[in-house]
C-alpha beads as a LAMMPS data file, in Angstrom:
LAMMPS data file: protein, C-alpha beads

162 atoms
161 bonds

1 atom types
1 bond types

-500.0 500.0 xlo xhi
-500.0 500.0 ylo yhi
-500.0 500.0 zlo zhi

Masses

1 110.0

Atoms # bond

1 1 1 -295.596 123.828 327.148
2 1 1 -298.357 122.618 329.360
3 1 1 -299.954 124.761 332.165
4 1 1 -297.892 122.772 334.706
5 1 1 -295.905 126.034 335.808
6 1 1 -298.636 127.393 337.118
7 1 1 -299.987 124.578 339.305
8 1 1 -296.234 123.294 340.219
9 1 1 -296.052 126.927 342.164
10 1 1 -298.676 125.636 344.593
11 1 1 -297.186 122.210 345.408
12 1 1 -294.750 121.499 347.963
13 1 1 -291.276 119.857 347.344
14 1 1 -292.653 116.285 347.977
15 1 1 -295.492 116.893 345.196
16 1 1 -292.913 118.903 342.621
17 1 1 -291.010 115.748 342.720
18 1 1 -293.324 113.092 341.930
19 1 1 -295.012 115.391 339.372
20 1 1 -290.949 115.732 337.771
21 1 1 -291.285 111.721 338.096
22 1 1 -294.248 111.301 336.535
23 1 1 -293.653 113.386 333.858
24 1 1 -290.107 111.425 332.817
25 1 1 -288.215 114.945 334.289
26 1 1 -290.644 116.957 332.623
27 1 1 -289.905 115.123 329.262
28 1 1 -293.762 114.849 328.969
29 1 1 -294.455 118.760 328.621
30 1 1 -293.041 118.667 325.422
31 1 1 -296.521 119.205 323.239
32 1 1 -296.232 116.979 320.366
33 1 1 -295.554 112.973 320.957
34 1 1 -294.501 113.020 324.188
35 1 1 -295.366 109.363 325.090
36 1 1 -292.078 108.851 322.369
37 1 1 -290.175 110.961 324.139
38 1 1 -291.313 109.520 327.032
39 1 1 -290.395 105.891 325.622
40 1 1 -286.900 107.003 325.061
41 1 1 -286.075 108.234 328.466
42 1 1 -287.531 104.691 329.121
43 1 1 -284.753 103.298 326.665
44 1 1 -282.124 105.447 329.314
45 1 1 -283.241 103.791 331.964
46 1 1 -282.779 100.357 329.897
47 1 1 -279.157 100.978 329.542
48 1 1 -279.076 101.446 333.058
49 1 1 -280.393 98.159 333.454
50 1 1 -278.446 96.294 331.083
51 1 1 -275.237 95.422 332.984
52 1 1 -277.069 94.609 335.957
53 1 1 -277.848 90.611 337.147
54 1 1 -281.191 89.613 335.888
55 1 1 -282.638 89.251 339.336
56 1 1 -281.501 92.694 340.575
57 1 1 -282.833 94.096 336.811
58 1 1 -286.280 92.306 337.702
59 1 1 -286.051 93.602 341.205
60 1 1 -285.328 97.293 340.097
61 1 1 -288.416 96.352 337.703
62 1 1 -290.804 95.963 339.749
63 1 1 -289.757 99.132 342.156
64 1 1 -290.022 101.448 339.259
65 1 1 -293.713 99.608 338.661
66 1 1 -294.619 100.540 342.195
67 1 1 -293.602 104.342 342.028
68 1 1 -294.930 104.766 338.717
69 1 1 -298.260 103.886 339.860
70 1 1 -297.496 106.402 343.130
71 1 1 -296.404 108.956 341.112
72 1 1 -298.435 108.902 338.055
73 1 1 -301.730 108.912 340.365
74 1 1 -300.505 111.368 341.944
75 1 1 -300.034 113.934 338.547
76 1 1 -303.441 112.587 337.414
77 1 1 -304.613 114.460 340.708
78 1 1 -301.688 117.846 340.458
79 1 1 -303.444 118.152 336.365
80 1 1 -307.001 117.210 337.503
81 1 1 -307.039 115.100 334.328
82 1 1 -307.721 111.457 333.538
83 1 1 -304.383 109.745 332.183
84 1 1 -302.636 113.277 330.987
85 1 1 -300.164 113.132 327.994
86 1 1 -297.879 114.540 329.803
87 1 1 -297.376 111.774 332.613
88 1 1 -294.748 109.485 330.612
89 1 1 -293.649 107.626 333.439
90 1 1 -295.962 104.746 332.244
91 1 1 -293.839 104.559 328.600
92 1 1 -290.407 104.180 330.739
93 1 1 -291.885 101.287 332.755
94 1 1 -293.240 99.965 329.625
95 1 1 -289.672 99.815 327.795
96 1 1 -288.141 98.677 331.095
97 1 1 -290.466 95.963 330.612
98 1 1 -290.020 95.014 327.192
99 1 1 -286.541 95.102 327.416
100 1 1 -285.960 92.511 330.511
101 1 1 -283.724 90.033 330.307
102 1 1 -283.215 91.239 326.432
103 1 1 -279.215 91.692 325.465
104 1 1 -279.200 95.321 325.381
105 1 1 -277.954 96.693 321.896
106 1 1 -277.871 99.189 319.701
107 1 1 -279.935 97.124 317.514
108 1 1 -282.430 95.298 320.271
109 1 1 -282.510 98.349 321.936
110 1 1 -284.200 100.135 318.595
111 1 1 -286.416 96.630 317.781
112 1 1 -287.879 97.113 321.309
113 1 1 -288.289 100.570 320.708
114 1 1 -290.251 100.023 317.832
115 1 1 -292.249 97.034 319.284
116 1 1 -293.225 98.900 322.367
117 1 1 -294.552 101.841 320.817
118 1 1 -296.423 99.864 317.833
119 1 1 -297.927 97.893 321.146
120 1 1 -299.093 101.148 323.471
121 1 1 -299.928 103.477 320.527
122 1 1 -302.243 100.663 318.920
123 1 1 -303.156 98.928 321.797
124 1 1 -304.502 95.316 321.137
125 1 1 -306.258 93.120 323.263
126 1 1 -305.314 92.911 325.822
127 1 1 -303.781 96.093 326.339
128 1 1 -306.640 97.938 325.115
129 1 1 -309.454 95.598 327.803
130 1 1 -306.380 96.709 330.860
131 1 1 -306.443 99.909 329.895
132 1 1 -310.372 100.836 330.182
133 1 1 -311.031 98.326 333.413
134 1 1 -308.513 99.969 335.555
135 1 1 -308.153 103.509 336.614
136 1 1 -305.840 105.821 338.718
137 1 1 -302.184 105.549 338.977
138 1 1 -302.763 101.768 338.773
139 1 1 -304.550 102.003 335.851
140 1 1 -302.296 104.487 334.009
141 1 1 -298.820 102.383 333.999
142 1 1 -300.756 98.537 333.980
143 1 1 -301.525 98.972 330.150
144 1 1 -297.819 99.783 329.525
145 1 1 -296.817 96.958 331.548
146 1 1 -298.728 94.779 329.499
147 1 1 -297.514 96.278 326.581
148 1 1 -294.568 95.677 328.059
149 1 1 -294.959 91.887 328.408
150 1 1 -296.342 90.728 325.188
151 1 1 -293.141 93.241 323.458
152 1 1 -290.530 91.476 325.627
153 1 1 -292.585 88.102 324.045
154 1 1 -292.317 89.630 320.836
155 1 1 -288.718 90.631 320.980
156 1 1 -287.963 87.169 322.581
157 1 1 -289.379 85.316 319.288
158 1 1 -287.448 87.554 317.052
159 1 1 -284.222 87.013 318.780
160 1 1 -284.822 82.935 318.506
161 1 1 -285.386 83.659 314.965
162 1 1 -282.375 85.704 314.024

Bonds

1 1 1 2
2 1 2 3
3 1 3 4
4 1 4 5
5 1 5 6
6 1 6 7
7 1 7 8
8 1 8 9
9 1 9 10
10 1 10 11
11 1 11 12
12 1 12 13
13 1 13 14
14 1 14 15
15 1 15 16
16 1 16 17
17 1 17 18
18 1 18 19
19 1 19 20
20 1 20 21
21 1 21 22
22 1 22 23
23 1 23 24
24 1 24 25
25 1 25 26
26 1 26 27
27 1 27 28
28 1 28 29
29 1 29 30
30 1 30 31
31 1 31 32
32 1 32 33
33 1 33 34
34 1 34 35
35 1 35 36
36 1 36 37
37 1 37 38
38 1 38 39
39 1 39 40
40 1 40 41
41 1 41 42
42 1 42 43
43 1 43 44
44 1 44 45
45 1 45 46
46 1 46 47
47 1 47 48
48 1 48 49
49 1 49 50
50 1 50 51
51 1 51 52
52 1 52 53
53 1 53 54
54 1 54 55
55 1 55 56
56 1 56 57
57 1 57 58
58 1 58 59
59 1 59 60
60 1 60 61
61 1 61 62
62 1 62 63
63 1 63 64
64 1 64 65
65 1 65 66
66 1 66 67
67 1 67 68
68 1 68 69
69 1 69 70
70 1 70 71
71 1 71 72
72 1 72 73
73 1 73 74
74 1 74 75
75 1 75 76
76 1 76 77
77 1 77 78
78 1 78 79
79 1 79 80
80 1 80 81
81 1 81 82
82 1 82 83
83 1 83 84
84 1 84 85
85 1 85 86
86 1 86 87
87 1 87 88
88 1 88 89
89 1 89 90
90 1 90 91
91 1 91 92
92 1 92 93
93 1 93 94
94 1 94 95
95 1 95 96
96 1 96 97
97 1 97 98
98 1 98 99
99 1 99 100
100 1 100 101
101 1 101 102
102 1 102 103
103 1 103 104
104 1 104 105
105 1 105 106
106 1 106 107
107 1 107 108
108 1 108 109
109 1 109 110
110 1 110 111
111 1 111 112
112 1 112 113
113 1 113 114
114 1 114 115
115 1 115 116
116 1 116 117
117 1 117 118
118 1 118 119
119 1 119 120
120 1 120 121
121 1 121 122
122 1 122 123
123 1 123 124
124 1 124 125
125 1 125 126
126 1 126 127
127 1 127 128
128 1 128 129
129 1 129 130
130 1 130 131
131 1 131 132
132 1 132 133
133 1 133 134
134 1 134 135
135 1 135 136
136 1 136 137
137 1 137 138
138 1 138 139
139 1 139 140
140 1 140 141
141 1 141 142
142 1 142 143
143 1 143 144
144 1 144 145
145 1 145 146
146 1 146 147
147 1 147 148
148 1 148 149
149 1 149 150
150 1 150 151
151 1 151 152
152 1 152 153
153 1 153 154
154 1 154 155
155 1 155 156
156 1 156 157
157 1 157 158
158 1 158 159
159 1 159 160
160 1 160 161
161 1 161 162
């Protein structure tokens, strides 16, 4: 596990929290992969999603953008690293993202998967050009949104095709 028990003890309950946010409810401690892991609890939230109206989907969306960036700045400051591992709340954005508007499925729901982490783990332009001109919270979860984007593109075409 990650040395996050020992600085968690000094935080208060409003810091605790957004560190347990950031890190996908401390899905991102686990030491190997844990952007995956990370990406899956992103797939949870998906599901969640699924059966809502598009509009209130895209609304939710765009909420969970604007805490990410809150809360993943915030663990980047609580681990006194730049852009941790262990903050995966970036990867559940991400999938939200790809997956918007997409008929949730067994099947889309494992295409997306696959599309989203091809996307953030090889990170073509422009992923890669968001990624190093931003920093902070912002700068954490924008790359994954892009990601995001050009997956929910991908998955899109795919769909049309099949």
């Amino acid at each position: 596990m990650h040395k996050a028990g020992g600085i968690l003890s000094g935080l208060g309950p409003a810091r605790k929290i957004s560190f347990f946010l950031a890190t996908g409810g401390l899905v991102g401690l686990i030491p190997k992969a844990p952007g995956t892991f990370g990406s899956v609890v992103g797939l949870g939230v998906v599901c969640l999603f699924s059966g809502l109206d598009f509009s209130l989907a895209f609304g939710l969306t765009i909420v969970l953008f604007f805490v990410s960036v809150g809360v993943a700045g915030d663990a980047e400051k609580i681990l006194q690293c730049k852009d941790p591992g262990a903050i995966v709340i970036d990867e559940i954005t991400g999938m939200a993202v790809t997956m918007l508007g997409i008929p949730f499925s067994t099947l889309t729901a494992v295409a997306g998967f696959i599309v989203f982490r091809i996307l953030d783990i090889l990170k073509p332009p422009p992923v890669r050009t968001v990624e190093r001109r931003f920093s902070g919270g912002f700068g954490i979860v924008i790359d994954d949104v892009v990601a995001g984007i050009i997956g929910n593109l991908i998955l899109r075409v795919i769909l049309t095709i099949f």
